[in-house]
Every structure is written in structure tokens, then in C-alpha cells.
N, C-alpha and C positions, 0 to 999 in steps of 0.2 A: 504494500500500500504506500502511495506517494502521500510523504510529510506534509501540514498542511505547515506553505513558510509565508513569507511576508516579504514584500520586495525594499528593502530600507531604499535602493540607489540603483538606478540603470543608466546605461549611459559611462558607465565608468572602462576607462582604457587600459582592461587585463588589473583587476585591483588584486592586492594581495596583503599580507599585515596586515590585520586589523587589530586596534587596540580600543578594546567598549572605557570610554572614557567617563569618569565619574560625573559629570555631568550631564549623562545621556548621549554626548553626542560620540561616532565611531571616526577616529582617525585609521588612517590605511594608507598605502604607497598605491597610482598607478601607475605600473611598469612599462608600458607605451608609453605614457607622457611624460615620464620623467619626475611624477610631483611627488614629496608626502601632501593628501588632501583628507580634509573633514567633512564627514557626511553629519549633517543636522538636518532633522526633519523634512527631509527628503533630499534637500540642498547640498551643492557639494561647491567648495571650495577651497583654494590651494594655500596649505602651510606656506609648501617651500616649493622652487624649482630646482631639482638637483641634478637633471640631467643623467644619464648612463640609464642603470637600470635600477632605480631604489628597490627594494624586494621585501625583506623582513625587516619587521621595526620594533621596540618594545621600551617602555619609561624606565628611564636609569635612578638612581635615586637621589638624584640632584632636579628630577622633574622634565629634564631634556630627552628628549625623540632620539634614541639611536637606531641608524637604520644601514640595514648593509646594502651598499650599492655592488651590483653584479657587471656594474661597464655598458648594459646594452645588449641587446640581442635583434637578430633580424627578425623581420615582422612578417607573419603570412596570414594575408587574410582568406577566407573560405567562406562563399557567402555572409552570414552577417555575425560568423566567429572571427577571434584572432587566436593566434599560434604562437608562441615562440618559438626562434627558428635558433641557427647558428652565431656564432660570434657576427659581428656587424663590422662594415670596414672602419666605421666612425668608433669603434671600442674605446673608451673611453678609462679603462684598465678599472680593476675592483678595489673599492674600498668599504668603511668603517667613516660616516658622518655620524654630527652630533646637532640635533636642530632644536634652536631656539622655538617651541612654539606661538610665543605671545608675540614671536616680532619674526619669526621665518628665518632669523640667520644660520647662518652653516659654517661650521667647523668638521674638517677633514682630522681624524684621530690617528688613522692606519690606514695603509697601503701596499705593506708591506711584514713578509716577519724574517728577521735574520737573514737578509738580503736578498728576497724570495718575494716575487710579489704576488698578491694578493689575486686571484684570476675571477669569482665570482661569489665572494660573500652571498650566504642566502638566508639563513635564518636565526636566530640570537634570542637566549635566555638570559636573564642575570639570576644569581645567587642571593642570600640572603646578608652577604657579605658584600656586596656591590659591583663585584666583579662580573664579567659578561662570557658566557660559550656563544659560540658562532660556525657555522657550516661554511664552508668553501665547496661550492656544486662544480668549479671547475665552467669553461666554454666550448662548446662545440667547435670543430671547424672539417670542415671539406672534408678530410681522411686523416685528422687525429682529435684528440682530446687531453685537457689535462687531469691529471692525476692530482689528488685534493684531500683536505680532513677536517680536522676539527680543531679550532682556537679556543683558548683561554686570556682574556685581557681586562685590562683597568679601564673604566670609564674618564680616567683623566688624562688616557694617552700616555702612562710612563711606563708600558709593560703590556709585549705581549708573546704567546706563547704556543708555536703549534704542537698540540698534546694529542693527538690519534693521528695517523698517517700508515699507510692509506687508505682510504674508504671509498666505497662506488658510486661518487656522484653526492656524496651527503646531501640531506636537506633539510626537512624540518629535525629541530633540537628542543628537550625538555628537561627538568627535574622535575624527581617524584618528589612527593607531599614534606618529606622529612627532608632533602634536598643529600640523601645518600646514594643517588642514581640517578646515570646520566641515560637522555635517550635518543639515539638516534636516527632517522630515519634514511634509507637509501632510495635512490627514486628508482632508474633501472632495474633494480634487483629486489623491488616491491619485500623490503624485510627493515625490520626494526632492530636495534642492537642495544641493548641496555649494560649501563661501563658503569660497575660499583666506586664510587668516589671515598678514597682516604680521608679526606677531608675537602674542607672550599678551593676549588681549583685543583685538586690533585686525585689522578687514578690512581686506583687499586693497581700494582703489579704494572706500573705504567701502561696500561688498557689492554696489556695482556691476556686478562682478567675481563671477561664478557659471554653472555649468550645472548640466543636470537630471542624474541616475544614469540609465545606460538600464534599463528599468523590463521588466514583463513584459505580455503583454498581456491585458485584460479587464478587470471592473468590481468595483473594489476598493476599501478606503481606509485610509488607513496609522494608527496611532498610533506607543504607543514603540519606542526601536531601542536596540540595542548595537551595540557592532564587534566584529569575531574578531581575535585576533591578527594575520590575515594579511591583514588590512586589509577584509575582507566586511564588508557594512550590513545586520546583520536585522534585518528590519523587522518587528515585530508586526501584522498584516494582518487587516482588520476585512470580514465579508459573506462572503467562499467560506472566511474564519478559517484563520490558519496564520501561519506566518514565511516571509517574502518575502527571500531574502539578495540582495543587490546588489553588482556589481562595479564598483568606481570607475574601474578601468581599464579598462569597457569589454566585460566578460566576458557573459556570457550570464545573467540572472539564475533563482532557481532557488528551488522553493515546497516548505513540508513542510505541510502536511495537521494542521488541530487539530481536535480534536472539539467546539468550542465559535463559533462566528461570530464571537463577541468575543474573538478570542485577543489581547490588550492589550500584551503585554509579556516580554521577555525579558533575565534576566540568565545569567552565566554562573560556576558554582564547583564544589565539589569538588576530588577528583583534578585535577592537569594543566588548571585551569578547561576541562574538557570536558564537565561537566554543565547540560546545558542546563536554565533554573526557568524554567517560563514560566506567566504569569496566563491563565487561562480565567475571564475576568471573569463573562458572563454566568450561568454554571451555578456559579461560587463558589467555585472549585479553582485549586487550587496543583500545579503537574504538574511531572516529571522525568523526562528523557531523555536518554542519553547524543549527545554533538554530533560529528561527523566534526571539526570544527574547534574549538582551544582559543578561547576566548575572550580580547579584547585584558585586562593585567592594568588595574585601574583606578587611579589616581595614590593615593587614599589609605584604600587596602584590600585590594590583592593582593597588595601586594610587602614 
């Protein structure tokens, strides 16, 4: 049975991040246009212009918008979808900004880690320590690709650190509820990887130390996730489109149905964080439905 959802915003150019903001209204990156923009009551208008490809965004705890910019991707439209395609000639190389909301300014943090740069930043947690993980998805091109992982860095730009390498295309990134496990999702290889964390910023067995989520079966592939308070992984799920919830303990996992391929992305607010906002990238909407399960709070925006 198709969810009954709610259209927040159409018209939007491939949206993705969203952050349900305490004030009602939903901020989110579009990745064709280059913007962080805010959706209010129905309305949509632009933070920032940042250019490349802003992608995953999330409030650090100084209150500023971090958002990983991925450089840009080629655009393919298909009737009245769009695609992201391969690297673009105009690449604009991946970074880590910082945006002022209240006034749209932009601060560039990282570009780079230990003289290695940065190829397509995608999706970003912070800890309850203020520190931020971050996904490098890597770029397409013609007959290769890069190889890519997973960051650990300070939001004041004095430190950063790639802590997994390598992964298949990483993308969406979470902590569980206690903030002792890390998750991450691969998009090609449609599986979740959960890295037990020593402590804030630091692997078990340097990420030696992991297993898969048990997953569901058939031909899928993941982007971003949230967690629910009660510890579930949804996964935003790309080809049959929907949210994929995973149980880390094992459970059974379990699919809701979007009317979009590219369902991209999930956060959760409102009431009781039981409103589900989720990205229907390719057709350019911003959707809302209420969630069986509250959403975990996030270290510096829920509480």
C-alpha cells in the first residue's frame, strides 16, 4: 500500500539534506542548483549559493550549516526527471563548507586531507562531542572512478582525518543512539556497515573491526540514512525507491514504498520527531509523512 505523504516543495533541482528545523521550516541542498535553500510553507528560498554540488548538510554546534560539497556532477534529464550523471568538465573539486544561515556566508573548512584531495564529500554526522564523520562517494568519469572513505574532522577546520579506506562509493553516515557505532552506507553494493567506535572519533581495531546490517533481499542501492530513536537504520533506497529500515540487532528488515526511484534521503521532525521529510530527488519534491517510529534526537538541533 502506497504511504499516504504530503508534498512540503516541488519544483526543487534534485534536493537532498534535509534538516527539519526547529522552527518548522526544512532547510536542504539542491544539487543542480548549486544552493543550500529553505523550504517554509510551501516556499522555497536560497540560504547560500555555493556552487559544485552541495549534497549532505547537518547543524554543527556552533549553529552553522555544514555541508559537503561533491564539485558537480553532469546532468541528465529524462523526461520530466533529472539524473546525476558523471564528473562534469566545470568540476569544481570536493569540499567541507561552513554557512552562515542568518546572513548566507560561506566558509570553505577542507579540501583536502594529508595532501589528498577531497573528490566528492557526500554525507556528514557530528558526535556529541562536536566533531563531524563525513562520506567521500568519490566521481565518476568515462572508464574510471575514485576510490574513497570515510572522514573524521573538527568543525573549526584544525583537524582532519581519513579513518576507513576503502569503501565502495560510501554515502549516507550515522551514529547509533549511544553514539558507540558508526554506520555506513555503500550505494553500489546496496549494504550497510556498522564500525564499533572506541571512543569520539576513534575505531574499534582501526575499523578493522565491522559487520554488514542484515539487509533485505533484491537489487537495490543505498544513499543517505538517519536512525530512529530506537536504534533502526533508514536507509534512503535508490531503483524499487523507498526507505529500507535496518535492524542492528538483527531484526528482520523492513521497506516503505516512494513514488520516486531516487528516494535520496531522510530526516526526521515535527511533533514527537515522528515526521518523516524525505527527498524524492529525481521528480524534485520535498515529501511528508507521519513515521511509526520517533526519530533519534540529533546532538545539535533536537534537544
Amino acid at each position: 500500500m502506497q504511504p499516504e505523504i504530503s508534498v512540503i516543495a516541488a519544483g526543487l533541482k534534485f534536493p537532498e539534506g534535509p534538516i527539519a528545523m526547529p522552527d518548522g521550516s526544512v532547510v536542504l541542498v539542491e544539487i543542480a542548483k548549486g544552493t543550500l535553500s529553505r523550504v517554509r510553507d510551501g516556499e522555497v528560498s536560497v540560504i547560500a549559493d555555493l556552487g559544485g554540488g552541495p549534497n549532505g548538510a547537518a547543524i554543527g554546534p556552533d549553529g552553522f550549516c555544514y555541508v559537503c560539497n561533491n564539485g558537480g556532477f553532469e546532468w541528465i534529464t529524462r523526461g520530466d526527471n533529472l539524473f546525476p550523471g558523471e564528473q562534469p568538465a566545470d568540476y569544481s573539486g570536493g569540499r567541507i563548507e561552513k554557512v552562515d544561515l542568518t546572513n548566507g556566508g560561506i566558509e570553505t573548512l577542507y579540501t583536502e586531507c594529508d595532501g589528498v584531495p577531497l573528490r566528492g564529500p557526500n554525507d556528514i554526522v557530528f558526535d556529541k562531542t562536536g566533531g563531524f564523520w563525513f562520506t567521500d562517494h568519490g566521481k565518476l568519469r568515462p572508464r574510471d572512478k575514485d576510490r574513497t572513505g570515510v572522514f573524521y574532522a573538527q568543525p573549526d577546520g584544525s583537524s582532519i582525518t581519513e579513518m576507513i579506506f576503502p569503501l565502495e562509493s560510501p554515502n549516507g553516515i550515522g551514529l547509533s543512539p549511544d553514539d558507540t557505532e558508526l554506520y555506513v552506507a555503500e550505494t553500489p553494493t546496496g549494504r550497510v556497515w556498522a564500525f564499533p567506535l572506541a571512543a569520539p572519533g576513534q575505531l574499534e581495531d582501526g575499523g578493522r573491526k565491522r559487520r554488514l546490517l542484515k539487509d533485505r533481499a533484491g537489487r537495490f542501492m543505498y544513499d543517505s540514512l538517519a536512525v530512529a530513536a530506537d536504534g533502526g537504520v533508514c536507509v534512503a533506497t535508490l531503483l524499487d525507491g523507498g526507505i529500507t529500515t535496518l535492524d542492528p540487532s538483527g531484526g528482520a528488515p523492513q521497506f516503505v514504498a516512494m513514488p520516486d526511484r531516487l528516494t535520496t534521503n531522510i530526516c526526521f521532525g515535527g511533533e514527537d520527531l515522528k515526521t518523516a521529510f524525505i527527498t524524492l530527488s529525481s521528480t524534485g519534491k520535498l515529501i511528508a509523512m507521519n513515521w511509526p517510529v520517533a526519530g533519534l534526537p540529533l546532538h545539535f538541533l533536537n534537544k
